[in-house]
C-alpha positions in Angstrom: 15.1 5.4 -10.8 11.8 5.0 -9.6 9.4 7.5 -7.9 6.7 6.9 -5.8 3.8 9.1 -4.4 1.1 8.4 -2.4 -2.0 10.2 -2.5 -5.5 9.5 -1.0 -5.2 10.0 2.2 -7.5 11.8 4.7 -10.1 12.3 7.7 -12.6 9.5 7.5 -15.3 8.2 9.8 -15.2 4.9 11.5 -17.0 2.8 8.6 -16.2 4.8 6.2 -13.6 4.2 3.0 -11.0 5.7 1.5 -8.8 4.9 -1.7 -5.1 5.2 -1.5 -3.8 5.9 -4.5 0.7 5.1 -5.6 2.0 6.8 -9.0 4.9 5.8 -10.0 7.4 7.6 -12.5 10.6 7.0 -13.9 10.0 3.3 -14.8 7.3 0.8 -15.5 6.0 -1.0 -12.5 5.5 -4.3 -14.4 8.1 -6.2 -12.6 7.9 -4.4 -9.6 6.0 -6.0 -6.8 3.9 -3.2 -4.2 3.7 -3.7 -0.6 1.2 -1.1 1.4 3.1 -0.4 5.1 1.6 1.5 7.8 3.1 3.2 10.4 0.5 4.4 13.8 1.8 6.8 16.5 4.0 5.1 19.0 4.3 1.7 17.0 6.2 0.1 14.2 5.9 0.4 10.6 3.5 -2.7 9.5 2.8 -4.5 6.0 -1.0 -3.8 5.0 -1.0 -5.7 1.7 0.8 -6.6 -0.9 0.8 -7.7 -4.5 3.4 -9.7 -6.6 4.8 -8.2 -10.1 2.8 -9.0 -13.0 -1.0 -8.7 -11.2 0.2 -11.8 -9.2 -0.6 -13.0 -5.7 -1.7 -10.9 -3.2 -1.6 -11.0 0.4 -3.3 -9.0 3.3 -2.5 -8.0 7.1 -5.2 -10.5 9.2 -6.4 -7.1 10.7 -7.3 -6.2 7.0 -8.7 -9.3 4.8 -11.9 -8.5 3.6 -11.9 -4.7 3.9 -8.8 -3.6 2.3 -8.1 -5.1 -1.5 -5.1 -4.2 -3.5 -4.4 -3.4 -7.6 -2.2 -2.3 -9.7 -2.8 -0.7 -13.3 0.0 -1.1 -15.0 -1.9 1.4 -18.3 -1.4 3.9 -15.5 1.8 2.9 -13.7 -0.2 3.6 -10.2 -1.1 0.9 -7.8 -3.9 1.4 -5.6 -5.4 0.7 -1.8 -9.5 0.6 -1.3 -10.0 0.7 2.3 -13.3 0.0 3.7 -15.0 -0.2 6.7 -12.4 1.6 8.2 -11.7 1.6 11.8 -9.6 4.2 14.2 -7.0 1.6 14.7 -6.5 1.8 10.9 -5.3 5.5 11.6 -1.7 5.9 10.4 0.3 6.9 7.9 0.2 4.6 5.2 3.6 4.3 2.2 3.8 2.1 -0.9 6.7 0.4 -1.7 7.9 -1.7 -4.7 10.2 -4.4 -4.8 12.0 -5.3 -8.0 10.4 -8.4 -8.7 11.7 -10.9 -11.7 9.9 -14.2 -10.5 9.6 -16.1 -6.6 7.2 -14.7 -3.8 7.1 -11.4 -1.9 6.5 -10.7 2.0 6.4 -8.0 4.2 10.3 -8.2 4.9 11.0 -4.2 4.6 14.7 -5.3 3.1 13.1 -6.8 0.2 11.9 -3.1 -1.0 13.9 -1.2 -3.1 12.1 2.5 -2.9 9.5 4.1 -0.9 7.2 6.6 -1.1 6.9 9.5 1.4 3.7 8.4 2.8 0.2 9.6 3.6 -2.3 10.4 6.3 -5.5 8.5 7.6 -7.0 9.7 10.3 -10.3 7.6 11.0 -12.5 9.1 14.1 -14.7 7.0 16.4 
């Protein structure tokens, strides 16, 4: 079965960056697909990015293109989220997911996820 933890998190400045960070254990992420969620105080969890098994597509939140970019290392079974240019209203707590992934496209759809991780802080001040 697999694990996931999320690490990275933290206090951050607005404009600043921050890299989360997803190891995974117990199998190989290769055909696993990773969606980044966040969830802010008061609202609903939200997919931040995503990227298909196999280092394939990759999609973004529109409040996110061009400052947050996803990977994956599969040497290292750990996917990764840079963050830059961070805002406040990127403060939330932010979980990796994978989705067992043989072929076809992946979304934000929550359902589509087989495990989670427990999530981490990021706090961004003004």
């Amino acid at each position: 079965q697999l694990q996931l933890v999320e690490s990275g998190g933290g206090l951050v400045q607005s404009g600043g960056s921050l890299r989360l960070s997803c190891a995974a254990s117990g199998e190989t992420l290769d055909y696993y697909g990773i969606g980044w969620f966040r969830q802010a105080p008061g609202k609903e969890r939200e997919g931040v990015s995503l990227i298909s098994s196999l280092g394939g597509s990759t999609d973004y939140a529109d409040s996110v293109k061009g400052r947050f970019t996803i990977s994956v290392d599969n040497a290292k079974n750990t996917a990764y989220l840079q963050m830059n240019s961070l805002q406040p209203d990127d403060t939330a707590v932010y979980y990796c997911a994978a989705a067992y992934q043989l072929g076809g496209s992946l979304t934000f759809e929550e359902y589509e996820y087989d495990y989670w991780g427990q999530g981490t802080q990021v706090t961004v001040s003004a």
